[in-house]
C-alpha positions, 0 to 999 in steps of 0.5 A: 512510535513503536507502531510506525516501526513495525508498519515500516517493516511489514510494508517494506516486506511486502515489496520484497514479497511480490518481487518474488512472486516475479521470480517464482512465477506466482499467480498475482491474483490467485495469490492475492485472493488468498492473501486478503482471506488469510488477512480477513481471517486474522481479523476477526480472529484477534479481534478486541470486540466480537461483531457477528459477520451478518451485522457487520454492514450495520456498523457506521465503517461499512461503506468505508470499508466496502470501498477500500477493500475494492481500491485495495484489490485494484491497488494489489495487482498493480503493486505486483505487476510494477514490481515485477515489470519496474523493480522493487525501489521503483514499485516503493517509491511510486506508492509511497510518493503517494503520500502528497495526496493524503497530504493535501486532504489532510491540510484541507480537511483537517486544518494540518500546517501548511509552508513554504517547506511542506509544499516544496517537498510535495513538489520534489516528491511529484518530479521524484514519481516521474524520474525514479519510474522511469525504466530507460532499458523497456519501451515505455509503450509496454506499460513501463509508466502506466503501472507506477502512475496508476500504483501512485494514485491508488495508494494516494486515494487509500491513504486519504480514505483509511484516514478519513474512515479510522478518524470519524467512524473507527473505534478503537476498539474495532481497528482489527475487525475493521481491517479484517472486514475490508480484508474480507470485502476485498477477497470477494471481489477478488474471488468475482474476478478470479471466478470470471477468469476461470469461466473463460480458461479452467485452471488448477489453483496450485500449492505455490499460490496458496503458500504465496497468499499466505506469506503475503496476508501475514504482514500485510495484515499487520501493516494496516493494523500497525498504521491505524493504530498509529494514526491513532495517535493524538497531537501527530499530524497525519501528514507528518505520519504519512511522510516519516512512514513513506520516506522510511519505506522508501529507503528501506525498499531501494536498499533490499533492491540494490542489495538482494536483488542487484537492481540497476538505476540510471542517472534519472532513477538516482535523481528521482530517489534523491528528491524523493527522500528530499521532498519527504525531508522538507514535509517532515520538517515543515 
């Protein structure tokens, strides 16, 4: 349980560091790219099984990996972006309501329990989505909706796939290296994108965004690590796991935005917390 902990804090942490990064008008994708280095170097560096980089396309996670380090630079920028645009509470919510996505894979591919309770608590999580996005102060045109919808899908589609790769091709042995390769694939793709940018407008990279990388890479190194290894746990549905992590992330993050950052929710956003922490309820128990 201690693993489950410890991914709830660093992922929490992550939330709170991409609000900052609205507030210390940092580069998302600059300080992204950097974020996934420091991950990837972390990796490799507390590793319990060595593998040389040029054969780590051998191992049987590779196509995994590849895949999720390109969902999870996609899945980065829009977390920034709705932090910055729907606030913390908002940004936590959305991602983690996700977890009826992984929930539905993991009832139909792994044979999970399936109630009453837990698809009613599936169904309150999907109107939570909605209503805790809802930002009734912006024009909705301006993305206010698009950034949360997208954040729940791609978090939803990772979920499922970390799943999926940790339970049929992942060592236990190998949990750190395999983090820190999709780390690493990730940053490449990051590195494209980023040099495309500066083909069409040269800038300079800048300290804050280098500092900023680093502060984000730290925990969200570990918050990968922390749910893998917690995913490893024999005789815990994942779709338990995934709920009790979500709910737990989703409280903690509404509570840093009410209280550190003076976030305001409307009547619709109180509602949606309501059921997102009620729908996570019902799962968990079912």
């Amino acid at each position: 349980m201690i693993f489950l902990l410890l991914s709830i804090l660093f992922s929490t942490g992550l939330f709170v560091i991409f609000k900052f990064f609205g507030i210390y008008k940092i580069d998302v994708l600059k300080a992204i790219v950097v974020n996934y280095i420091v991950a990837f170097t972390m990796g490799f560096l507390l590793a319990e099984r060595q593998i040389p980089i040029h054969k780590i396309y051998l191992e049987p996670w590779f196509f995994g990996a590849l895949f999720l380090g390109a969902m999870f630079v996609s899945v980065f920028f829009v977390m920034a972006m709705t932090a910055q645009k729907n606030g913390v509470s908002v940004t936590s919510i959305a991602g983690k309501m996700s977890v009826v996505i992984p929930v539905f894979f993991g009832i139909i591919l792994y044979k999970e329990s399936v109630s009453f309770l837990k698809i009613s608590g599936i169904l309150f999580a999907l109107v939570a989505v909605y209503l805790s996005s809802v930002n009734e102060e912006k024009n909705t045109k301006n993305g206010t909706l698009l950034f949360p919808i997208l954040l729940f899908l791609g978090s939803g589609i990772i979920d499922t796939v970390l799943k999926f790769v940790q339970t049929n091709y992942v060592d236990d042995r190998d949990v750190s290296i395999f983090s820190g390769s999709l780390f690493g694939i990730a940053a490449i793709f990051g590195l494209i994108i980023l040099g495309i940018k500066t083909l069409k407008k040269p800038e300079k990279f800048g300290y804050k965004n280098i500092l900023a990388g680093v502060a984000l890479g730290v925990p969200n190194y570990f918050s990968i690590i922390f749910l893998i290894k917690a995913l490893q746990i024999k005789n815990f549905e994942s779709s338990t796991l995934f709920t009790i992590n979500n709910v737990a992330i989703v409280i903690v993050s509404t509570l840093v935005g009410l209280l550190f950052f003076k976030e305001k929710f409307s009547n619709k956003n109180k509602i949606g917390v309501v059921l997102a922490v009620l729908g996570i309820i019902l799962v968990t128990i079912a």
